[in-house]
N, C-alpha and C positions, 0 to 999 in steps of 0.2 A: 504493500500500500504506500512504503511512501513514497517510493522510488515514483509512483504517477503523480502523487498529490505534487513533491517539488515540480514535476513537472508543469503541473497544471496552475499551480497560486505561485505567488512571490516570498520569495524566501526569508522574506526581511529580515530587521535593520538587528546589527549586534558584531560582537563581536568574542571570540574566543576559542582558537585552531591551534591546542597544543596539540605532540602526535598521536596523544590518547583519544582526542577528534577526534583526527582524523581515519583512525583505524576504525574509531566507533562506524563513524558515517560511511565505509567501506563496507562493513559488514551490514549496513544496515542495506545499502544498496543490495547484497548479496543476498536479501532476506533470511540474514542471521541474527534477527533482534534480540535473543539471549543472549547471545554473546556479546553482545554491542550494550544491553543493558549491563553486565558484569563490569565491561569496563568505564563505563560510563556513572558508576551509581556512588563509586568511591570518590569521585570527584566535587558531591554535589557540596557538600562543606565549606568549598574553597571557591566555586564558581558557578553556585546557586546565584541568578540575578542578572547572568551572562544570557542573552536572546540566544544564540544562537546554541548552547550548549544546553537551555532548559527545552530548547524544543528538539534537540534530537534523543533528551534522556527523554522528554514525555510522547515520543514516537515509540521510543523504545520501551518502555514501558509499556505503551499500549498494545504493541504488538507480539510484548511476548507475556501477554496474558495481565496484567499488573495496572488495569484501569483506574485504579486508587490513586496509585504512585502518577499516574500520566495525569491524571487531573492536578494535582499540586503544581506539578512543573510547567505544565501550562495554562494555567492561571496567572504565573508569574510571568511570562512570556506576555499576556494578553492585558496583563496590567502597566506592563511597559510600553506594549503596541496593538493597542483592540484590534486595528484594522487590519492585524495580520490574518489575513483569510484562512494559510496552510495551518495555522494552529489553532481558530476557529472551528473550523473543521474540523481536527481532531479532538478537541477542548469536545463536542458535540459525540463524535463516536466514543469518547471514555466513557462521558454520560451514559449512551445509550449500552454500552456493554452490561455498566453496573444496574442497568434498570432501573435509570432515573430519567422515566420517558419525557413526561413533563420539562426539568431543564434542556434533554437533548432536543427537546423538539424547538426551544425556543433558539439554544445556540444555530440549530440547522439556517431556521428563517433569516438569522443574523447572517450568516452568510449568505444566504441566498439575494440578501440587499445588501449586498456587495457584490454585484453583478461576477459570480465566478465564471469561468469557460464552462463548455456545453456538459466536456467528461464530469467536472464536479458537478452540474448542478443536479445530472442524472445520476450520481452518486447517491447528493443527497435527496432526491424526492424519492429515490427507492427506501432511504431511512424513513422518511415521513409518513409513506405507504405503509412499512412495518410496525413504525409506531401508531399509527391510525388501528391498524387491527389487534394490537395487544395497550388499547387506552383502558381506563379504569372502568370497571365491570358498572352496567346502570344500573340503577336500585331494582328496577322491576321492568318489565317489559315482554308484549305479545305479541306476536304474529300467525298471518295464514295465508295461502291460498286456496282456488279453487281453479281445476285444470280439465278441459276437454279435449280428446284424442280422436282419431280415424286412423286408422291404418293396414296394412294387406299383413298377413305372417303368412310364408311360404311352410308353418310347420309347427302349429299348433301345440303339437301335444309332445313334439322332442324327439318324435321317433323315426325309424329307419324307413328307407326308401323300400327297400326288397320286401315284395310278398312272401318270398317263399324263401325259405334259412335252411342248410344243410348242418344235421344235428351229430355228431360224432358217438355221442353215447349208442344211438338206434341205430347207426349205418346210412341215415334215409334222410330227403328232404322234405320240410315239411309246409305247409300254407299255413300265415297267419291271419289274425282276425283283422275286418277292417277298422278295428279302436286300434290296434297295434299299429299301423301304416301311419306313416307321414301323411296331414291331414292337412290343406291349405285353405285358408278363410278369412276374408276382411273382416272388421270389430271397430267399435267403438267404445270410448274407454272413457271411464270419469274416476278424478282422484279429488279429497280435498283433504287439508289438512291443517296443523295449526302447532303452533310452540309459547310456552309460558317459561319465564324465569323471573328468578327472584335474590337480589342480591343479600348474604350472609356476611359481609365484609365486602370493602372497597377493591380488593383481589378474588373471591370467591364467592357462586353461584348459583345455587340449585337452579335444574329448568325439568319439565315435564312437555311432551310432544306426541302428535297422533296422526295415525294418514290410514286414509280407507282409501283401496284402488280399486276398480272395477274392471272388467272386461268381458264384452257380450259382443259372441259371434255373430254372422248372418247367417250362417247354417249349421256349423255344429255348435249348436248352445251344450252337448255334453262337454265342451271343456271352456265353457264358460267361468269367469274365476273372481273372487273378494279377497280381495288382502284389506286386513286388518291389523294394523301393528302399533304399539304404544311402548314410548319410551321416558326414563329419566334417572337422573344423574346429578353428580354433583363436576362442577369444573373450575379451578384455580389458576391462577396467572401468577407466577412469582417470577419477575426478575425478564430475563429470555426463556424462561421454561415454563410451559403452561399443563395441566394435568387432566384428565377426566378420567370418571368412575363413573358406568353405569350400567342401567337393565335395558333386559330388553323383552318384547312379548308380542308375541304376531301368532294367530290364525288365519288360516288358507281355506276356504270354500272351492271348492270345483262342484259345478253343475247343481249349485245350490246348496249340498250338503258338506259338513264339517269336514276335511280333508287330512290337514296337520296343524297341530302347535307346535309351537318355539317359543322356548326360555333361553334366555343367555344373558352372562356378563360381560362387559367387556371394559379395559383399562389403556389408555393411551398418554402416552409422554411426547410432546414436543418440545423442541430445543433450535432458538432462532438465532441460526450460527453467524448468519448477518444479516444483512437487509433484502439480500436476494437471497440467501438460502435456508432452508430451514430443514430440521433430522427429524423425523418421528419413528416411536417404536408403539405399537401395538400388540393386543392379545385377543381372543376373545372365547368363553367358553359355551357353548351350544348345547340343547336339551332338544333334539327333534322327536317328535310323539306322530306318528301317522292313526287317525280315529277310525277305519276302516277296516276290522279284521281280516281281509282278504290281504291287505296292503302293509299292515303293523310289522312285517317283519323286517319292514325298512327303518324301522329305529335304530335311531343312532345318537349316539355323545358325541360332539364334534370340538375338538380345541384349534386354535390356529395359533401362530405368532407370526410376524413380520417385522420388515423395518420399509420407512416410504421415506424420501426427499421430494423437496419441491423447490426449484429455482426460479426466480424468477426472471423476466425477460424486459428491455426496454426501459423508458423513462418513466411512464405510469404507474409501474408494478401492479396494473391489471394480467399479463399473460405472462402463462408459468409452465415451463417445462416438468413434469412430475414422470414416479416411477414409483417400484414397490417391489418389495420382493417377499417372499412368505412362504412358511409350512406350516402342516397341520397333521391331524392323523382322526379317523371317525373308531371309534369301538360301536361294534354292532350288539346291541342289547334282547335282541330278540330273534338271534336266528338267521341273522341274512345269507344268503349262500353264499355270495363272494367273500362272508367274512371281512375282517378292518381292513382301511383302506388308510395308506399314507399317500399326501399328496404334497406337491409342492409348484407355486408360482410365480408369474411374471408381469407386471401391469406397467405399461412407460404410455406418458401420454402427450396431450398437447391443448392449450386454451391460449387463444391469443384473440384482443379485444380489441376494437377497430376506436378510433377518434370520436364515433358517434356512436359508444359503446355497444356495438356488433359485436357478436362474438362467435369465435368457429374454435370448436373443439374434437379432438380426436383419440382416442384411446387403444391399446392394442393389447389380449393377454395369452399368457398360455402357460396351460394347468394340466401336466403331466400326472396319473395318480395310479397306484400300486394296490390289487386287493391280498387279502392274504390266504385266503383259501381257493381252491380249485373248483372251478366251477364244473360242476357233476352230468349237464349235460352235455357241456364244450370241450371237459377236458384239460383244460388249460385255467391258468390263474389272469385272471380278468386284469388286464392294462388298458387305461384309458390318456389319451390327449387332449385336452379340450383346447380349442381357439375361442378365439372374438375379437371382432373389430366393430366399435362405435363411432360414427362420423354424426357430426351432429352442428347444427348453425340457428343462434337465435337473434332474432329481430325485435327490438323494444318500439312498437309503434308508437307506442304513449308513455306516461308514466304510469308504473306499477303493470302495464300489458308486456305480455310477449308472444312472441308465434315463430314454433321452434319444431323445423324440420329434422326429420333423423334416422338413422337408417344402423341397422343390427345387425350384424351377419356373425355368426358361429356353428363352429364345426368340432363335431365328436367324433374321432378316430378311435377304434377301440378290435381286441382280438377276438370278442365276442360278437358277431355281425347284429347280434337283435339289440344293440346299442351303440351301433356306428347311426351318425344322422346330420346333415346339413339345414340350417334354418336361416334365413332373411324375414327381417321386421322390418319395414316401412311404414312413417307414421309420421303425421304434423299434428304439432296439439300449441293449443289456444292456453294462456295463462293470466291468472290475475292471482297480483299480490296484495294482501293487505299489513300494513303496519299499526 
């Protein structure tokens, strides 16, 4: 960092280049700032009050993790010359490391009227963007929408193209039923939903949230489907690390009748390594319950973990390169024949938001998974692949409107054929939010 910042602001006014400087300022160029704070830190005794050696200790400092140390040193620097912009600037990034959003946000603006070049100023609005999303929690606060869909699915129900499946257990091939076949049908689709929170402290949250999904065919209403799902948690913000803790609770309806529940925990840690990027880790523990005794033997415990990044891109810090990586493993509770499955994933994506905030986002995944028993009449221990790709583009005609085309394709490769199957969703859906 600072090797661009000198680049970019003026150096300003001072003076003091013994060779202890000057090695310092070598290695800092080398982006060696431990090193460069070591030798830099014995000196402060004697040439505390020096511009140019309080601003390369409070670079150095800052950049080898020590934003305490780097605010003191440059403070001093800024008492001797406010309008030094390169130390402004950092005087602003010590702030924001230590998670004093409020001063960094004001030092940022401070330079920003100081007209910097184009690289700083998109420096700093990507800090202000960060600091915008982790500002102090509001005492209380609601929202919802309500969304209307159309769209074609090439594949309703998941399943395989082939009528007829060669079975290894019987020697012989056999014909499946037309519920088993890949079923294609346009639908219409209504979601609404809503979120409450409530602030426990000026850093922490409780919120509670609910979404009912709908979807009715034009001709097969047998996989007609209601999602119903409710959620809540508690969420804290300390510092660059933000935390949540919550539940989770969803039934599934197909063709009007109770299908599955789901209970789940889940626990996430983020960590906002700077202003473009940020780390999170994830878990989450799953309770699937299938209500159908034909069907029940599909219970399963599901745990996952992963870790996600998300960068972000441009001057706005609206569009954000992301990714995600993750495993899991399902324990079968009631008998399934493939027995536990371990799986593991891939998710990279893309959102980038246009001047008149348009936005086109894209996503890609792929979820390789391992069962553990032998399937009795295939013979073989069940390996699946699954793909997806999500292309997607919204349009805000108004305020609080949108109307957001999008398009779903996934594919399941698998050594079992009655669960290899390709699907495309096609859909535009209408949206309104309320605040």
């Amino acid at each position: 960092m600072v090797s661009s910042i000198l680049v970019c602001l003026s150096a300003g006014p001072g003076q003091a280049s013994p060779t202890e400087i000057a090695r310092a300022r070598a290695l800092l160029d080398q982006g060696k700032a431990a090193e460069a704070y070591e030798i830099l830190a014995p000196l402060e005794t004697t040439l505390a009050g020096d511009v140019n050696y309080d601003y390369l200790l409070g670079i150095a400092a800052l950049d080898s993790g020590r934003p305490d140390k780097a605010t003191l040193a440059l403070e001093r620097v800024l008492a001797v010359s406010p309008d030094f912009a390169g130390a402004r600037l950092d005087f602003a990034r010590a702030y924001f490391a230590l998670g004093n959003y409020p001063r960094a946000k004001t030092e940022f603006e401070i330079v920003l009227k100081l007209n910097p070049p184009a690289t700083a100023r998109a420096t700093i609005e990507n800090y202000l963007s960060a600091i915008e999303q982790r500002a102090p929690i509001k005492r209380a606060g609601t929202s919802g929408y309500l969304e209307a869909s159309i769209g074609y699915d090439t594949n309703v129900n998941n399943a395989t193209s082939e009528s007829q499946v060669f079975i290894p257990l019987f020697g012989a091939t056999f014909s499946l039923s037309p519920t088993s076949l890949e079923t294609s049908d346009a639908y219409l689709g209504l979601a609404l939903g809503g979120q409450a929170s409530q602030a426990l402290t000026p850093t922490t949250s409780i919120y509670a949230a609910g979404d009912i999904k709908t979807r009715r065919h034009l001709d097969a209403s047998e996989f007609d489907t209601i999602n119903a799902d409710a959620r809540a948690g508690i969420t804290s913000v300390q510092g660059a690390n933000s935390y949540n803790l919550g539940l989770v609770l969803g039934r599934l309806y197909l063709d009007g009748q109770a299908n599955r529940n789901l209970f789940g925990v889940t626990a996430e840690w983020r960590h906002l390594l700077s202003a473009r990027n940020q780390l999170g880790v994830f878990g989450q523990y799953s309770q699937l319950r299938y209500q159908d005794p034909a069907i029940e033997v599909n219970d399963v415990d599901q745990e996952v973990v992963g870790l996600g990044w998300v960068h972000v891109l441009g001057d706005s810090g609206r569009s954000a390169l992301f990714g995600s990586v993750y495993g899991g493993a399902e324990q079968e509770t009631n008998g399934r024949p493939d027995g536990d499955k371990h799986f593991g994933g891939l998710r990279l994506g893309l959102q980038m938001v246009t001047a008149n905030k348009q936005t086109f986002s894209t996503s890609f995944g792929v979820q390789p998974g391992r069962f553990s028993e032998e399937n009795l009449a295939f013979l073989v221990k069940r390996k699946d692949i699954l793909y997806d790709v999500n292309i997607g583009y919204t349009w805000h005609p108004a305020p609080h409107w949108s109307l957001r085309p999008q398009l779903v394709h996934s594919r399941n490769d698998s050594n079992v054929p009655i669960y290899e199957y390709t699907r495309t969703d096609i859909s535009v859906s209408v949206r309104r939010d309320f605040q």
